[in-house]
N, C-alpha and C positions, 0 to 999 in steps of 0.2 A: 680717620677711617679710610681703607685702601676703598677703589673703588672696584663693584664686585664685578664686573665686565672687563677689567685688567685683570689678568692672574698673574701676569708676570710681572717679575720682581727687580728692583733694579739690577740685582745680580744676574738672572736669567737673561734679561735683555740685552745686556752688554755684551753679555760672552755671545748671543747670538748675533750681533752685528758686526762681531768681529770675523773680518774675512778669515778664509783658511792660510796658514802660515806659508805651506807650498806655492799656491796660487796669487797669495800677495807678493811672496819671490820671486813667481816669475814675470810678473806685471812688473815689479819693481826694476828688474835686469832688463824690460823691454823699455821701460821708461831710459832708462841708462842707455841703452843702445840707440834711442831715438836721439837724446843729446850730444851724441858723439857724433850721427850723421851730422844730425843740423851745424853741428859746428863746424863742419867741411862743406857743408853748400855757401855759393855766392847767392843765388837766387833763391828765397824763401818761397816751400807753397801755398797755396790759398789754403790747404786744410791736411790736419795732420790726424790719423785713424790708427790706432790700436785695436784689434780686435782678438779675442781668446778663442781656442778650439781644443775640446781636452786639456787643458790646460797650458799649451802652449801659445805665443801672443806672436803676432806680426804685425809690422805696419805699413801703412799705405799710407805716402804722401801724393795730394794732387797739385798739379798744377794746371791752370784754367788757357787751356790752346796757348800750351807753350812746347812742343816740342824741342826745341835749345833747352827750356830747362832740365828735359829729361835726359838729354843729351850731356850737359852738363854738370847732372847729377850722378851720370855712369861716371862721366872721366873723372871727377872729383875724388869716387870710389874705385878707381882703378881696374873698370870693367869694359870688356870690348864689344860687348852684343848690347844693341839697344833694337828692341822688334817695333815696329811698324805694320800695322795690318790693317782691313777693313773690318767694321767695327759690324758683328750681324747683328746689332739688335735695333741700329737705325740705319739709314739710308745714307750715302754720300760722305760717314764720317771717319776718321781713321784713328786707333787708340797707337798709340805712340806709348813703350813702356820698358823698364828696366827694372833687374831685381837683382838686390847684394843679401850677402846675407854676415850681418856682423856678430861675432859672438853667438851663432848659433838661430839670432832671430832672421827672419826675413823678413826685407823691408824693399816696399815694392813700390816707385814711384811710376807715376803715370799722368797723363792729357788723354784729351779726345779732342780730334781740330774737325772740320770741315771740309770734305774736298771740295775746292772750287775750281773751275776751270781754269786753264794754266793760260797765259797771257805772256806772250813775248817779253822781255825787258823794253820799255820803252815804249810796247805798243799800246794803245788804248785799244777796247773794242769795239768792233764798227757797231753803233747807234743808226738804225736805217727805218725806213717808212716798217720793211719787212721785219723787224726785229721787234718792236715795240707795238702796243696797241695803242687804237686810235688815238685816244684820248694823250695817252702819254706823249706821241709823236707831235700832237697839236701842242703841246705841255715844251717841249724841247724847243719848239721853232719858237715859241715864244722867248722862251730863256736866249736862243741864241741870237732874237733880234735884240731885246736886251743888251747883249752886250757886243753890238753891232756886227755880229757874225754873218748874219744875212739880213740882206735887204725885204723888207714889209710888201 
């Protein structure tokens, strides 16, 4: 005996989980378009997004504070604008990002790095009584009697 809280039938249920024929075509053609990038990167990303809108699908690949790789995901794609800008929704950080569009999909790869203060090639930056708090400053001098840098 069917149970009487299912009404539906194995026939009904089937045909209902079947996606729509259009919208599994164009998933399917985004799916295709993602494997052809990926087959032209040298640098794989951390994470690969398909997303649908009206039916139409795009993707986003990240890559985690890699700017080279977005860079290298243009030229791979034979594109010469890669944008760089400050990122407004956090402080100090900059999205780095490029977008191709293969077969009609857009496929948008992107980072977000960190601006950190720029440092000469070579230079270290001065560690000073002024720079650090107390603790930390008493925290160095020790380390750097350690390793005989100054005298005790």
């Amino acid at each position: 005996m069917n149970n009487p809280i299912d009404r539906a039938t194995p026939e009904t249920a089937a045909a209902a989980s079947e996606p729509q024929p259009p919208l599994r075509d164009a998933l399917m053609h985004a799916l295709a378009a993602a494997e052809a990038v990926i087959s032209r990167l040298v640098t794989m990303p951390v994470s690969v997004s398909l997303t649908e809108h009206r039916g139409v699908y795009g993707i986003s690949l990240h890559y985690f504070q890699d700017p080279g790789a977005v860079r290298a995901f243009a030229s791979a794609l034979g594109l010469d604008e890669v944008i760089a800008s400050p990122n407004r929704r956090t402080y100090n950080t900059t999205i780095t990002e490029a977008t191709a569009y293969i077969e009609g999909i857009p496929v948008h790869a992107w980072t977000q790095t960190e601006d950190l203060p720029e440092i000469a090639t070579g230079e270290a930056p001065a560690l000073t009584a002024d720079t650090l708090p107390a603790a930390a400053t008493t925290h160095v001098q020790t380390l750097a009697q350690a390793a005989g840098q100054v005298s005790a």
